[in-house]
DOLO-349343 format. One record per residue (C-alpha): y negated, z, x. Coordinates in steps of 0.2 Angstrom, whole numbers, plus 5000, padded with zeros to 4 digits. Last residue first. Layout:
% DOLO-349343
+-------+------+------+
! north !   up ! east !
+-------+------+------+
!     Y !    Z !    X !
...
+-------+------+------+
***
This chain:
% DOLO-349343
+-------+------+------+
! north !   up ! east !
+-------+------+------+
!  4712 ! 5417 ! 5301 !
!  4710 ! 5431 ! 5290 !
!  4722 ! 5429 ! 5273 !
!  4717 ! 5427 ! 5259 !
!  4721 ! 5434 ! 5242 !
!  4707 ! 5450 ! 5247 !
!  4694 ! 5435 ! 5247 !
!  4686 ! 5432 ! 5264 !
!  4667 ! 5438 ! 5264 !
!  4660 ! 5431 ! 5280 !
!  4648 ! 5439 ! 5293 !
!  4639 ! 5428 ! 5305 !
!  4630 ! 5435 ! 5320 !
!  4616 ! 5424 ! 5331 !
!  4613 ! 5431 ! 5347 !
!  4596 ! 5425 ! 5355 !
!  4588 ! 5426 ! 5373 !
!  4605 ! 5427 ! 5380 !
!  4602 ! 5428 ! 5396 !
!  4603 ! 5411 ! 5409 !
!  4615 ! 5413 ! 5423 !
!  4607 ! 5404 ! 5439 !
!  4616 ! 5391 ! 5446 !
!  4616 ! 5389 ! 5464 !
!  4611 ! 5375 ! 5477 !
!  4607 ! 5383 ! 5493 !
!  4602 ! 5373 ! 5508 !
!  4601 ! 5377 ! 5528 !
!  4591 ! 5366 ! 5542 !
!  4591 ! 5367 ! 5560 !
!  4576 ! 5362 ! 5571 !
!  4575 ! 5364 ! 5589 !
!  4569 ! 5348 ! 5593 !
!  4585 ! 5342 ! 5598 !
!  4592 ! 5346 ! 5583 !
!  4581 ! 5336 ! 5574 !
!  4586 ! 5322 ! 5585 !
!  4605 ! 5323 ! 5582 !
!  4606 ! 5326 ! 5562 !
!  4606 ! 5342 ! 5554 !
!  4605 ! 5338 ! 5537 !
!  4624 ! 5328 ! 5538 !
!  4626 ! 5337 ! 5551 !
!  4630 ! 5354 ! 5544 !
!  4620 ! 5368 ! 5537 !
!  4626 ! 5368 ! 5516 !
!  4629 ! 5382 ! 5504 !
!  4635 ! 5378 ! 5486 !
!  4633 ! 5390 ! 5473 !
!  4640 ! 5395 ! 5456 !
!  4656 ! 5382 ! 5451 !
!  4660 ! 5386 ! 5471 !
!  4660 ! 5405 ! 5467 !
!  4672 ! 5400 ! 5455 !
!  4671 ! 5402 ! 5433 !
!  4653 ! 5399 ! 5437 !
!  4636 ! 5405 ! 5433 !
!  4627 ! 5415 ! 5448 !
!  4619 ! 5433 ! 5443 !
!  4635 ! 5439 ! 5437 !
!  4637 ! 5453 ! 5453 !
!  4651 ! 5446 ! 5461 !
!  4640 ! 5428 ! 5461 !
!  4625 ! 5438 ! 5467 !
!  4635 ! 5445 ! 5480 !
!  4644 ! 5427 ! 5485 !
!  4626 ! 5421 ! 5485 !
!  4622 ! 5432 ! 5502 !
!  4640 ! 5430 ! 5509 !
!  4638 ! 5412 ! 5507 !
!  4622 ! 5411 ! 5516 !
!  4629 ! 5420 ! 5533 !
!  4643 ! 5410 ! 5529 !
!  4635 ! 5394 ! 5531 !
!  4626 ! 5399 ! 5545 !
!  4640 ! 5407 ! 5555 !
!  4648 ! 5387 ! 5552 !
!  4630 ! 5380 ! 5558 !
!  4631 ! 5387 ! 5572 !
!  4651 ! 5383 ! 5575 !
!  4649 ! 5366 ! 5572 !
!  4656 ! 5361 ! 5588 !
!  4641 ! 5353 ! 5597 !
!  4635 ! 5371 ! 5601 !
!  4618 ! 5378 ! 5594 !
!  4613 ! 5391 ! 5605 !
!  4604 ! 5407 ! 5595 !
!  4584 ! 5406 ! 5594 !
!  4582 ! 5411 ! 5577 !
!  4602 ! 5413 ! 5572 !
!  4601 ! 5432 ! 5565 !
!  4581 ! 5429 ! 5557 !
!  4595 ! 5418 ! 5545 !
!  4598 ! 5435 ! 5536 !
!  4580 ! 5438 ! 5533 !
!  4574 ! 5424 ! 5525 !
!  4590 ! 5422 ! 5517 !
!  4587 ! 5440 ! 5510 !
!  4570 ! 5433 ! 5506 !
!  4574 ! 5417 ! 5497 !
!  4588 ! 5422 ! 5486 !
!  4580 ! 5437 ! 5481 !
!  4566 ! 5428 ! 5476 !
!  4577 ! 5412 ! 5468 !
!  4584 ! 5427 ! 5455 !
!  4566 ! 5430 ! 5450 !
!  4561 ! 5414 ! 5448 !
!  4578 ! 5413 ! 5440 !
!  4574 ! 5430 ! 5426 !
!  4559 ! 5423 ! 5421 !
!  4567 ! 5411 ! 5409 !
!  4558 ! 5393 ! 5405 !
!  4563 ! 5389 ! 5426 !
!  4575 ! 5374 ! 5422 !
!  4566 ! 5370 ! 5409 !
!  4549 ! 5361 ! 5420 !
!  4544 ! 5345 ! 5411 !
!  4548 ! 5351 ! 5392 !
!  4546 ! 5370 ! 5393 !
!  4533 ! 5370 ! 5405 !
!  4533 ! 5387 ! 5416 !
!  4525 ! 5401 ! 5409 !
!  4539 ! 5412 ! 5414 !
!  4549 ! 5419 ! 5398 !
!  4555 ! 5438 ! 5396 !
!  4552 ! 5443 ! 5379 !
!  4557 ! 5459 ! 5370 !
!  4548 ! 5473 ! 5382 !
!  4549 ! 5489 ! 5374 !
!  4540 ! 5500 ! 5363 !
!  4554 ! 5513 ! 5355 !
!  4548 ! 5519 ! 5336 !
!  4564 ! 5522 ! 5332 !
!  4565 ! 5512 ! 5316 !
!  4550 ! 5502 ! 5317 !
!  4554 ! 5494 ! 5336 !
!  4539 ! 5493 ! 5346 !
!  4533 ! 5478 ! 5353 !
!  4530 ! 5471 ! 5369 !
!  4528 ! 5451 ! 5366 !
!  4533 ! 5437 ! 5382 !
!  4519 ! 5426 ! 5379 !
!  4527 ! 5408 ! 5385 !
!  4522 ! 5397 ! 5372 !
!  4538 ! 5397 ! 5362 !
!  4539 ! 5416 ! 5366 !
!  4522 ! 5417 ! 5357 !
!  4527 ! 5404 ! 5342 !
!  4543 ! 5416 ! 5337 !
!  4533 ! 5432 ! 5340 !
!  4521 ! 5424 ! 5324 !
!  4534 ! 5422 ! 5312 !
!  4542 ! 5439 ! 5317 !
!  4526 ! 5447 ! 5312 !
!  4517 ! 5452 ! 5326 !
!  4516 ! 5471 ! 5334 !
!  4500 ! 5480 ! 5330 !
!  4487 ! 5479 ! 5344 !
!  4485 ! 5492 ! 5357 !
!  4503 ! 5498 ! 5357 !
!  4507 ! 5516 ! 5357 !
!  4514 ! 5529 ! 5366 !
!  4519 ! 5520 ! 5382 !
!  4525 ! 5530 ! 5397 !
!  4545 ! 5529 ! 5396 !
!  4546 ! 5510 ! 5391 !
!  4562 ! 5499 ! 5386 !
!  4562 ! 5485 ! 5396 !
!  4585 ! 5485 ! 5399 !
!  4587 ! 5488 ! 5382 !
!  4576 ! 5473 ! 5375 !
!  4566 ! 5466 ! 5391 !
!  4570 ! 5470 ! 5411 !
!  4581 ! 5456 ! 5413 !
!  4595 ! 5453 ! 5425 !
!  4592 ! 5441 ! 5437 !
!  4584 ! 5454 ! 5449 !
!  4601 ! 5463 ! 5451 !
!  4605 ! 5479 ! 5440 !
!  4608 ! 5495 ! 5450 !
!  4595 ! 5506 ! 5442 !
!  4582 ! 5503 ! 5455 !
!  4581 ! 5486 ! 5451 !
!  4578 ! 5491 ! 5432 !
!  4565 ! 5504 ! 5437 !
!  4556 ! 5492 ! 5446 !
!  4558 ! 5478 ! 5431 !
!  4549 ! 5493 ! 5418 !
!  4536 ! 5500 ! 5432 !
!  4529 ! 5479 ! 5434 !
!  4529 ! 5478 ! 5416 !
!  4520 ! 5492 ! 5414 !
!  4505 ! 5488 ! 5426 !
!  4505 ! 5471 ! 5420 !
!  4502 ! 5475 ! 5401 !
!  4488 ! 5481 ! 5405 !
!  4479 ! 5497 ! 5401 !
!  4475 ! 5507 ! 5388 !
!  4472 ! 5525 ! 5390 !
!  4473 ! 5543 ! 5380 !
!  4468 ! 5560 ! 5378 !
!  4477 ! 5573 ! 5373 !
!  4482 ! 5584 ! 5390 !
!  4471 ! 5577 ! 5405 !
!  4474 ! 5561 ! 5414 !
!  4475 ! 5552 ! 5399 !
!  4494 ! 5547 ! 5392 !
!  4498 ! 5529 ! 5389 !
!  4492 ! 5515 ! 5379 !
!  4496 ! 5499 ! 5382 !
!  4491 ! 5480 ! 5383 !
!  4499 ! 5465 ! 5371 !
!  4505 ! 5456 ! 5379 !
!  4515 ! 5450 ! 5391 !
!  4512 ! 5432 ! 5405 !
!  4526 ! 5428 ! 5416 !
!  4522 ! 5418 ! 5435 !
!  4530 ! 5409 ! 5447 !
!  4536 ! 5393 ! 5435 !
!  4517 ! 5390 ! 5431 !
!  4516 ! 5386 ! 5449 !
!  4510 ! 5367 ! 5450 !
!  4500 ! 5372 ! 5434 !
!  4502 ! 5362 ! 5419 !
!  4508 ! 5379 ! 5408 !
!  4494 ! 5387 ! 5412 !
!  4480 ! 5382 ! 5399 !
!  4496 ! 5386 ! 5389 !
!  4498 ! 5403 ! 5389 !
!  4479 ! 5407 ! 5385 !
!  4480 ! 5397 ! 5370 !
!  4494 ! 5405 ! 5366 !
!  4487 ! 5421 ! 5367 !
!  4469 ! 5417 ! 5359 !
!  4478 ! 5408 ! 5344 !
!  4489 ! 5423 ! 5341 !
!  4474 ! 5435 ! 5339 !
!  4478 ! 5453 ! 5344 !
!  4467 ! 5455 ! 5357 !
!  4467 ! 5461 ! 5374 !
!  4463 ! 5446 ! 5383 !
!  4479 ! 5439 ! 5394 !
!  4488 ! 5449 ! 5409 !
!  4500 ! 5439 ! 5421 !
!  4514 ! 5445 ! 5430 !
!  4516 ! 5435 ! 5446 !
!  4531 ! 5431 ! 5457 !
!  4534 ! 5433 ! 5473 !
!  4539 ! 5423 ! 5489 !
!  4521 ! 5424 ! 5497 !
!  4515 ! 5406 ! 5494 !
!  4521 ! 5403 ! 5478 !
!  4516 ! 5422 ! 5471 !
!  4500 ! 5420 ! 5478 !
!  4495 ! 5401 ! 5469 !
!  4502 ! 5410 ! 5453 !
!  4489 ! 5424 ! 5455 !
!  4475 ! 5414 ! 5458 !
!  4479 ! 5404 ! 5443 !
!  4476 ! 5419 ! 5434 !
!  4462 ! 5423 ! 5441 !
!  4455 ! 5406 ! 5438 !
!  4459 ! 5408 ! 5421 !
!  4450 ! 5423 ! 5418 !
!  4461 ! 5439 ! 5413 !
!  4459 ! 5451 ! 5424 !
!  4466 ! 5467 ! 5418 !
!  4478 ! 5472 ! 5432 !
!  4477 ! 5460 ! 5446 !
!  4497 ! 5459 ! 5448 !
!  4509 ! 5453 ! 5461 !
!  4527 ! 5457 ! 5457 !
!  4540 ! 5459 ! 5471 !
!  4545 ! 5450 ! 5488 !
!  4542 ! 5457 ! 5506 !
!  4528 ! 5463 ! 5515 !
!  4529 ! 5451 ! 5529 !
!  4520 ! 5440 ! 5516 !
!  4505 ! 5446 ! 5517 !
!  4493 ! 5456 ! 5504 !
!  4479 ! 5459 ! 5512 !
!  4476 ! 5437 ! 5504 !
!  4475 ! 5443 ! 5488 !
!  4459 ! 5454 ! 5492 !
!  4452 ! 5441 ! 5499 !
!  4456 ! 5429 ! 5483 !
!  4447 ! 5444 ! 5471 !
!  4432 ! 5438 ! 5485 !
!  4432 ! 5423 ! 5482 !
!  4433 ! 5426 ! 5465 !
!  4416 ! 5432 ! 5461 !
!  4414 ! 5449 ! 5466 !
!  4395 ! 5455 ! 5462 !
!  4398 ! 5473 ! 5453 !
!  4408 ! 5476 ! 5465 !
!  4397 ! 5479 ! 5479 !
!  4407 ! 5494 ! 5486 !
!  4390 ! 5501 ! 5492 !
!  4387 ! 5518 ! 5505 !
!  4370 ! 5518 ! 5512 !
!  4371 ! 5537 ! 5515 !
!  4380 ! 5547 ! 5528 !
!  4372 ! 5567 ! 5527 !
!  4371 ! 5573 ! 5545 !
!  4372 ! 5590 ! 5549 !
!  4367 ! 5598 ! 5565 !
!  4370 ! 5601 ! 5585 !
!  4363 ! 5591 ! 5595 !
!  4372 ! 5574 ! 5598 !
!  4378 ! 5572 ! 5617 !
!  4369 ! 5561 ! 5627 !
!  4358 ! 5547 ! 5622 !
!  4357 ! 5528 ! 5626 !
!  4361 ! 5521 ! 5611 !
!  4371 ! 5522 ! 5596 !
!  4391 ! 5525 ! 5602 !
!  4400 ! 5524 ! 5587 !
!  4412 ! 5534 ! 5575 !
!  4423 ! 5533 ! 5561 !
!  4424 ! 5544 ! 5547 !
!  4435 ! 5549 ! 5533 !
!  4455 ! 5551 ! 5539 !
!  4449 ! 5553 ! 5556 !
!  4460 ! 5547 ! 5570 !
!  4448 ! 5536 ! 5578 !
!  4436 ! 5551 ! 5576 !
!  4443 ! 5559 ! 5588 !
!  4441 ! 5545 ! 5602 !
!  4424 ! 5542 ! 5597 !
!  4420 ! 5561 ! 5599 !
!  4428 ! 5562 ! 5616 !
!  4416 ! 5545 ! 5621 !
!  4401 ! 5555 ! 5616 !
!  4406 ! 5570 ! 5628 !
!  4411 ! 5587 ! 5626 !
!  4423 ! 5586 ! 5613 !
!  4433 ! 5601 ! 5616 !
!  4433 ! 5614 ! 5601 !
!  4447 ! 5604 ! 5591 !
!  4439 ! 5593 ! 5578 !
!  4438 ! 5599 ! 5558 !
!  4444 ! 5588 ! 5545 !
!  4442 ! 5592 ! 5526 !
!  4429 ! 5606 ! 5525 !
!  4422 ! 5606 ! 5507 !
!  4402 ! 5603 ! 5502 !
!  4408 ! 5589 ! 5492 !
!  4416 ! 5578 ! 5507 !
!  4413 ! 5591 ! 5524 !
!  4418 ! 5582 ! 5543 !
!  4416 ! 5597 ! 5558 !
!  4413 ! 5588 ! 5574 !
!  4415 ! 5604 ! 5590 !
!  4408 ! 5604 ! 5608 !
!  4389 ! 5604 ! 5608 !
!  4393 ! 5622 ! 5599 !
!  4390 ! 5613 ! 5582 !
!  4388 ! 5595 ! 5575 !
!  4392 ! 5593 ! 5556 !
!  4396 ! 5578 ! 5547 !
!  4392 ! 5578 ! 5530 !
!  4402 ! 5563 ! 5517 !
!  4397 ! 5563 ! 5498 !
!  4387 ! 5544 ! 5503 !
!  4404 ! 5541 ! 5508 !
!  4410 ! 5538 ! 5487 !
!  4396 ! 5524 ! 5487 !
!  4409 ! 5514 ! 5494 !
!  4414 ! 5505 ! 5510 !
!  4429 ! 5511 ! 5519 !
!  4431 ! 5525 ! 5535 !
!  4414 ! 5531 ! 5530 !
!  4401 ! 5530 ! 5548 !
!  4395 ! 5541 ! 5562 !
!  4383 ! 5533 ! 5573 !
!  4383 ! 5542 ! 5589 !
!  4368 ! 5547 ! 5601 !
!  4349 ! 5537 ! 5598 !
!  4338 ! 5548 ! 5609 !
!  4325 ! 5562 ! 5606 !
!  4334 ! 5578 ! 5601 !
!  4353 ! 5571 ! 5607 !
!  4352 ! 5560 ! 5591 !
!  4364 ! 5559 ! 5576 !
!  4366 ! 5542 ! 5566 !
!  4369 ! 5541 ! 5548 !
!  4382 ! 5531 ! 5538 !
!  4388 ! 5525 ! 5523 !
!  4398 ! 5511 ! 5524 !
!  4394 ! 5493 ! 5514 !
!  4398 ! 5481 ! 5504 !
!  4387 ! 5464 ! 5501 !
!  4400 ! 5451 ! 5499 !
!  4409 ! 5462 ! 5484 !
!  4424 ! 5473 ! 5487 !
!  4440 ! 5471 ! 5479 !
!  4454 ! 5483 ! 5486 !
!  4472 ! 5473 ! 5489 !
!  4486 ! 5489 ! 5483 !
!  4504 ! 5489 ! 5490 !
!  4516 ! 5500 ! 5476 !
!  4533 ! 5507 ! 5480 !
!  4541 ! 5518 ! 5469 !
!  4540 ! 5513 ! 5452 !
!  4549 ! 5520 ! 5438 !
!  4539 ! 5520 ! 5423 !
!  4527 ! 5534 ! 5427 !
!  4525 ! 5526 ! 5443 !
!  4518 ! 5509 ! 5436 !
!  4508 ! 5518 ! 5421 !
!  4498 ! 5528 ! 5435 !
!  4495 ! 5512 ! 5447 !
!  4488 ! 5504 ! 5431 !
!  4476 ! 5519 ! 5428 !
!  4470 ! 5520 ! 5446 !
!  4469 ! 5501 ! 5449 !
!  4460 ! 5498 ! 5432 !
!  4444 ! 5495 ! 5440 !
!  4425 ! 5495 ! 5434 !
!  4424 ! 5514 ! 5427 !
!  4432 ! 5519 ! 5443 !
!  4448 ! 5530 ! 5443 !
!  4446 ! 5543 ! 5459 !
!  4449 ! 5539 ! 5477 !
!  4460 ! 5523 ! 5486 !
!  4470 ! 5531 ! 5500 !
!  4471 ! 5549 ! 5494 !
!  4471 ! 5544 ! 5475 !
!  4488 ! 5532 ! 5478 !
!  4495 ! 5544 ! 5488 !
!  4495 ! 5558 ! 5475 !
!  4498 ! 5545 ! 5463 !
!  4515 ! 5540 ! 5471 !
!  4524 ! 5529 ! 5485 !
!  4507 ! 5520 ! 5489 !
!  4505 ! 5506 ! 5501 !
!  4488 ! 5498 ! 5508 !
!  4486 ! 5480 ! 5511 !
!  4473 ! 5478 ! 5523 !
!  4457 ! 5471 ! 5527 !
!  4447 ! 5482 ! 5510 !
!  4453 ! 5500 ! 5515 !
!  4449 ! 5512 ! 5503 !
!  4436 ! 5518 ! 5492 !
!  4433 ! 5520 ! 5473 !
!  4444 ! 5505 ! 5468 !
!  4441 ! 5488 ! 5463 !
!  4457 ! 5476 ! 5460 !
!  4473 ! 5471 ! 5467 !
!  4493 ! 5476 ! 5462 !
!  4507 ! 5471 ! 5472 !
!  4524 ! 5479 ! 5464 !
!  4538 ! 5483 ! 5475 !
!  4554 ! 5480 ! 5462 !
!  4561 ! 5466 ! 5474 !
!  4564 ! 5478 ! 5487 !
!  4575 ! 5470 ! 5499 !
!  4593 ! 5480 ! 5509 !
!  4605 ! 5464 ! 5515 !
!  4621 ! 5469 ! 5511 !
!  4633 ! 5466 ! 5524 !
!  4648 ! 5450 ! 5524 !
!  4656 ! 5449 ! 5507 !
!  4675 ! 5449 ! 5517 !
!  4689 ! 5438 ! 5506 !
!  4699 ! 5448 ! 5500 !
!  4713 ! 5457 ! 5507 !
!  4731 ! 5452 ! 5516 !
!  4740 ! 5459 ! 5531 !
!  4750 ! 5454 ! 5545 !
!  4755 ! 5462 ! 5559 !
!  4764 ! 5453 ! 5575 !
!  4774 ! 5464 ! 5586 !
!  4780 ! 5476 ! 5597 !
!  4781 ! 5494 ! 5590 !
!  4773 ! 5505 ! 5582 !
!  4768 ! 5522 ! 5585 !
!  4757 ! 5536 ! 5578 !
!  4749 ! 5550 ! 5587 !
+-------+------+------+
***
């Protein structure tokens, strides 16, 4: 036991960073057609194995499968998926009588032609068996002697769903093939691509939102309107083509969008490993990028770092789809906002070696480098969620609310600052947090209303270094 005795103690540190606040800006948010899966909500993938359980095989009309392949083989770990169906999608389904009378409808837990493959199998009037492919996959416990037990079971089902039908008892026993089954996607206009956005909410959390290979205008412009809304930002696919014209042209049909400054736009798209040994596939360059800046986040670097050059180099690519530009020609694409993955002729590395938004360079500047839309994301939600604390708290007349809130705040930039991601020879060169009344006046308080600002200045990367070597004569001396 140690002693001490009577007294004051004083002692000296730093100033206190206040807790981390834990956000996954590398989570990537991809939508687009898939076999089957839910088409309501968003649904979240850690690996391919999950990804295939929840959403099926690769579909010749999606590039979910293949771009949520290429964003786990570069890093990713945590992947939400929006399922495009078209107006007219549809369950497969039969319904089972009791020999005379309507019993249960049994229904595919999602729409798709892929529940047409589905059996259900009455037996013992007491027992549901569910086959896909001729293969068992669920079977009930031996105890489902009413319709309303078989409803209850089948709530939990990862294939089926059931119904009450009609006025019949208990299904005899037999097989039921569902047919009907239609994912409709062969008709979704953008409307429903939007739908499919809109699964993906905001209490998710911030990241990259994607629709891997759709390259339409509108599309794109859907994606930026997303990212605003939801705290994200947007990686944006162009055409996959080599032609500079095509590329800028694409960039800036979106430079005058109200969100431009939310989205980035790479090309060109890449080939990575087929599913079996040899073969091959191109996909996005959204599905990549999105691995590449998850993996960076993941390897300790904070969201205003980059994931281009070193810190973009990719693990799945073999190849590019089109051959890399001249340097002539990646000059004018990082001028209109086409960030160019190339590969590097010595070593054969393919990397990311842009990493602009397609925000105007001449109206909108301040957000020309992807890395602050990125930065102002964090910012955003781990404010978002540190001022969740004060919802609710009692605002005295003290200034001592609004004193918790501003270090609340501080602490948060303070990180960022520690971290280089604020530029400033001070913390208060790099940020200033403000919640006091001069923004808080009397009546807004009084209806319950406090407000909080962060100016910061985001550190910009160096996007070129310029070396000069000079030959000093051997009677000279270096100065």
């Amino acid at each position: 036991m140690t002693t001490t005795a009577p007294g004051v103690t004083v002692r000296q540190r730093e100033a206190r960073t206040g807790a981390s606040i834990a956000v996954d800006e590398g989570t990537a948010f991809f939508v687009g057609i898939t076999e089957k899966g839910s088409a309501s909500a968003a649904i979240l993938c850690r690996n391919m194995d999950q990804v295939e359980d929840a959403t099926g095989d690769a579909v010749a009309a999606g590039l979910i499968h293949a771009s949520a392949d290429a964003f786990f083989r570069e890093g990713g770990s945590r992947l939400y998926i929006g399922r495009v169906v078209g107006d007219a999608a549809a369950v497969s389904a039969v319904t089972m009588d009791d020999g005379a009378t309507d019993s249960v409808r049994f229904e595919a837990i999602s729409p798709g032609a892929w529940g047409d493959d589905l059996d259900v199998i009455v037996a013992g009037q007491n027992q549901v068996t569910v086959e896909l492919d001729g293969e068992v996959v669920e079977e009930s416990p031996a105890t489902l002697t009413t319709k309303a037990l078989i409803i209850a079971w089948a709530g939990n089902s990862s294939y089926i769903r059931a119904v009450d039908a009609g006025a019949g008892a208990f299904p005899d026993d037999g097989t039921g093939s569902l047919v009907g089954g239609s994912d409709d996607s062969g008709s979704a206009a953008d409307d429903n691509w939007q739908a499919a956005l809109d699964v993906l909410v905001k209490d998710l959390g911030p990241g990259q939102v994607a629709a891997p290979g759709r390259t339409s205008e509108v599309g794109q412009q859907q994606l930026l309107a997303h990212a605003e809304a939801n705290n994200r930002v947007a990686l944006i696919d162009p055409a996959n083509t080599g032609t500079k014209g095509t590329l800028v042209s694409a960039a800036n049909a979106l430079h005058d969008d109200d969100n431009a400054r939310f989205g980035a736009m790479f090309a060109p798209w890449v080939v990575i490993p087929g599913t079996t040994a040899g073969t091959t596939r191109t996909v996005p360059p959204s599905a990549v990028v999105a691995g590449i800046i998850a993996n960076s986040d993941a390897s300790g670097n904070n969201p205003n770092v980059a994931a281009a050059g070193d810190q973009g180099i990719s693990v799945s690519a073999q190849e590019l789809s089109q051959d890399s530009w001249i340097e002539e020609d990646r000059a004018d694409l990082n001028d209109a906002g086409v960030n160019v993955i190339r590969q590097r002729a010595v070593t054969g590395t393919i990397q990311v070696y842009g990493f602009r938004s397609l925000a105007d360079p001449v109206t909108d500047d301040a957000f020309i480098q992807f890395t602050a839309s990125r930065e102002f994301m964090s910012l955003a939600a781990r404010g978002d969620q540190a001022l969740e604390a004060f919802v609710f708290g009692e605002v005295d007349g003290k200034g001592v609310f609004f004193s918790k809130v501003e270090g609340a705040l501080r602490s948060i930039c303070l990180e960022d600052y520690n971290l280089g991601a604020l530029y400033g020879d001070t913390p208060d060169e790099a940020f200033k947090v403000t919640c006091n009344e001069s923004i808080n006046p009397p009546a807004q308080i009084a209806q319950g209303e406090i407000h909080a600002v962060i100016e910061a200045r985001v550190s910009p990367f160096a996007e070129r270094v310029v070396l000069e070597i000079v030959k000093v004569a051997n009677t000279e001396a270096l100065v």
